[in-house]
N, C-alpha and C positions, 0 to 999 in steps of 0.2 A: 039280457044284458043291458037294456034300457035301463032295468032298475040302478043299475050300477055306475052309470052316466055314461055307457060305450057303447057308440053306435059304429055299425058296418065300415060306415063311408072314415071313420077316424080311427078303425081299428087296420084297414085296409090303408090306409095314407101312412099310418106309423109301420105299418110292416112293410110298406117301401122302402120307406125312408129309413128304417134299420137296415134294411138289405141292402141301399145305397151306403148307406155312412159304413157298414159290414163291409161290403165289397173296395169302400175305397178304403177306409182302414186296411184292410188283406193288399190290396196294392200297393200303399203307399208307406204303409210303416209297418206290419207283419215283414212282409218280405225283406226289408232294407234291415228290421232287427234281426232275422233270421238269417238271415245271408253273413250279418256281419257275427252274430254267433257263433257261427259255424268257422268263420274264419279263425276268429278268436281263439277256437276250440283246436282250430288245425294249426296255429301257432303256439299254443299252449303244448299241443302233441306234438310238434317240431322240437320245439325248445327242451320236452323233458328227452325226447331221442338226442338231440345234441348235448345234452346234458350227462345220458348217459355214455355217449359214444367219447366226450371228453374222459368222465371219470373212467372209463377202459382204458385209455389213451395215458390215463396217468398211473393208471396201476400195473400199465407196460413198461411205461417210461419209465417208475419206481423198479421192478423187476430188472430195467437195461442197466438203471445206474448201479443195483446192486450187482449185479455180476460182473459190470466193470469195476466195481471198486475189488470185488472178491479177486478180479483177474487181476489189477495193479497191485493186488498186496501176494496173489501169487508170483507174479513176475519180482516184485521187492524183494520180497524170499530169496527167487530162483539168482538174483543180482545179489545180494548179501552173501550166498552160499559160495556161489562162484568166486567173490573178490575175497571170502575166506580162504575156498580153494587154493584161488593166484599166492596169498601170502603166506601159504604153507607152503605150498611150490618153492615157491622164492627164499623160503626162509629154509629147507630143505638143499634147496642148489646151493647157498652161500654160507652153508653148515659143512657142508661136503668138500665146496672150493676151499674152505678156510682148511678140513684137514689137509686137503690132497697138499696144499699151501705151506701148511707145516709140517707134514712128510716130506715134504721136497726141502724145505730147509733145514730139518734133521738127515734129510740123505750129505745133503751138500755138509752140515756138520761133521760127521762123520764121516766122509770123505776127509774132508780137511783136516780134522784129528789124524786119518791115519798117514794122511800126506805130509804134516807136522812130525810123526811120528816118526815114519820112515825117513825121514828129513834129518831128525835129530837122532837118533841111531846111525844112521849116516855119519854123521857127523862127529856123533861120540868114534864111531869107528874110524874115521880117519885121523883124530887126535889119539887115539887111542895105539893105533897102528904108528902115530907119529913118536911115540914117549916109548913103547915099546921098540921101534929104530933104534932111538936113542939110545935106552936101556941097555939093548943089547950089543952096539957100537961100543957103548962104555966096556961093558962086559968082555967081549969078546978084543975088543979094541980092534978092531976091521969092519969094513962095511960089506953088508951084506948086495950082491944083486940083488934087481929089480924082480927074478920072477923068486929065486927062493925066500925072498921077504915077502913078498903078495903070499906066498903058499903058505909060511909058516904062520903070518897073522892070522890067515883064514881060520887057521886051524884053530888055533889060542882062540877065536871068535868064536868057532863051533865050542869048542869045549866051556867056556863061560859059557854059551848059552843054553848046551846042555843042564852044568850046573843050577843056573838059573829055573829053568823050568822045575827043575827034581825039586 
C-alpha cells in the first residue's frame, strides 16, 4: 500500500476521522432530517385523512341537502294538494248554500204566489158575491138574509168552479 502513497498511520487517522465526521453527521443532521421527515410524512397523512374525512362530510352534507329539498318539495305538494282540497271544499259549500239559497227563495215564491192567489180569489169572491147580491136584489126585488145569501153564493162558487176545472 506504500506503493500507492497510503500508509497505516494515515489510513487509520482518515478512518477516524470518517467515523467522527460519520457519527456527528448521524447526530447532528441525519437525525434532525429524519425526524423532521417523518413529521412531514405524519402531516402529509393527517392532512390526506382530513381531507378525506372532509370529502365524506360533504358527500353527507350533499345527501342531507338532497332529501331536504326532496322533503320540502314533498311537503310543497302535500300544501298545494290541501289548499286545492280547502277550495273545493269551499267551492262545494257555497254551491250548495247558493241552492239551499234559492230553494228557499222559490219556496218563499211560491208561497207568495199562492198567498196572492188565494188573496185574489178571495177577493174575486167577495166582488163576485157582492154583483150577485145585487143581481139578484134587482131580480127578486127583496133582500136576501145573511145566511141564505152566504149559502146560495157558496154554491154558484162550487158550481163555476166545478165548471172551471171540467
Amino acid at each position: 500500500m506504500e506503493a500507492l502513497g497510503i500508509t497505516l498511520q494515515q489510513l487509520l487517522t482518515q478512518l477516524v476521522s470518517f467515523l467522527i465526521l460519520f457519527f456527528l453527521l448521524y447526530k447532528l443532521a441525519y437525525t434532525p432530517i429524519v425526524g423532521m421527515l417523518d413529521s412531514r410524512a405524519k402531516k402529509i397523512k393527517e392532512s390526506l385523512e382530513m381531507a378525506e374525512v372532509a370529502r365524506l362530510e360533504a358527500v353527507s352534507s350533499a345527501e342531507r341537502v338532497e332529501s331536504e329539498i326532496a322533503s320540502a318539495r314533498q311537503e310543497g305538494q302535500k300544501i298545494i294538494s290541501d289548499a286545492r282540497e280547502a277550495a273545493s271544499k269551499l267551492r262545494e259549500q257555497e254551491q250548495s248554500r247558493a241552492r239551499a239559497e234559492v230553494e228557499s227563495m222559490l219556496d218563499r215564491a211560491t208561497s207568495e204566489i199562492a198567498r196572492e192567489k188565494d188573496s185574489a180569489i178571495e177577493e174575486v169572491r167577495k166582488e163576485f158575491a157582492g154583483l150577485a147580491v145585487t143581481a139578484a136584489e134587482r131580480i127578486v126585488e127583496r133582500s136576501l138574509d145573511a145566511k141564505s145569501h152566504s149559502s146560495l153564493i157558496d154554491a154558484v162558487l162550487k158550481e163555476g168552479l166545478n165548471e172551471r176545472k171540467n
